[in-house]
C-alpha positions in Angstrom: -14.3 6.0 9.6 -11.1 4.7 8.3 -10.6 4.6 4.4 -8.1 1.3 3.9 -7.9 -0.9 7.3 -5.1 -1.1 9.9 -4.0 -4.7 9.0 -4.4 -3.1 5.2 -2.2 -0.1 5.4 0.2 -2.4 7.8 0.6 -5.0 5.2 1.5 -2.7 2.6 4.0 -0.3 4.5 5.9 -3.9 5.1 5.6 -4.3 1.5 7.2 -1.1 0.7 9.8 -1.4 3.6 11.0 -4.2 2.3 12.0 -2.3 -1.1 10.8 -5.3 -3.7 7.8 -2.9 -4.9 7.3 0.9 -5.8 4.0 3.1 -4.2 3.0 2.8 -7.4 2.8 -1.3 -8.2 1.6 -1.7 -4.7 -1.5 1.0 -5.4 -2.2 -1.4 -8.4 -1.8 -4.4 -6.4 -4.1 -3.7 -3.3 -6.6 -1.5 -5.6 -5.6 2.1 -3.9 -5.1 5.2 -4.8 -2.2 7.3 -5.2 -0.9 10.6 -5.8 2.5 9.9 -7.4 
């Protein structure tokens, strides 16, 4: 069973592709973790 959903983890890649926010402010922003 998936952790974070597809439409989840898409939204955010998109997010981060777009450059306007770090791994870190988007972990804050869609409550996920990460290891940076």
């Amino acid at each position: 069973m998936a952790k974070y959903s597809y439409e989840l983890k898409r939204t955010v890649v998109k997010e981060y592709l777009k450059g306007k926010s770090s791994v870190e402010d988007l972990a804050l922003k869609y409550n996920i973790k990460s290891h940076t």
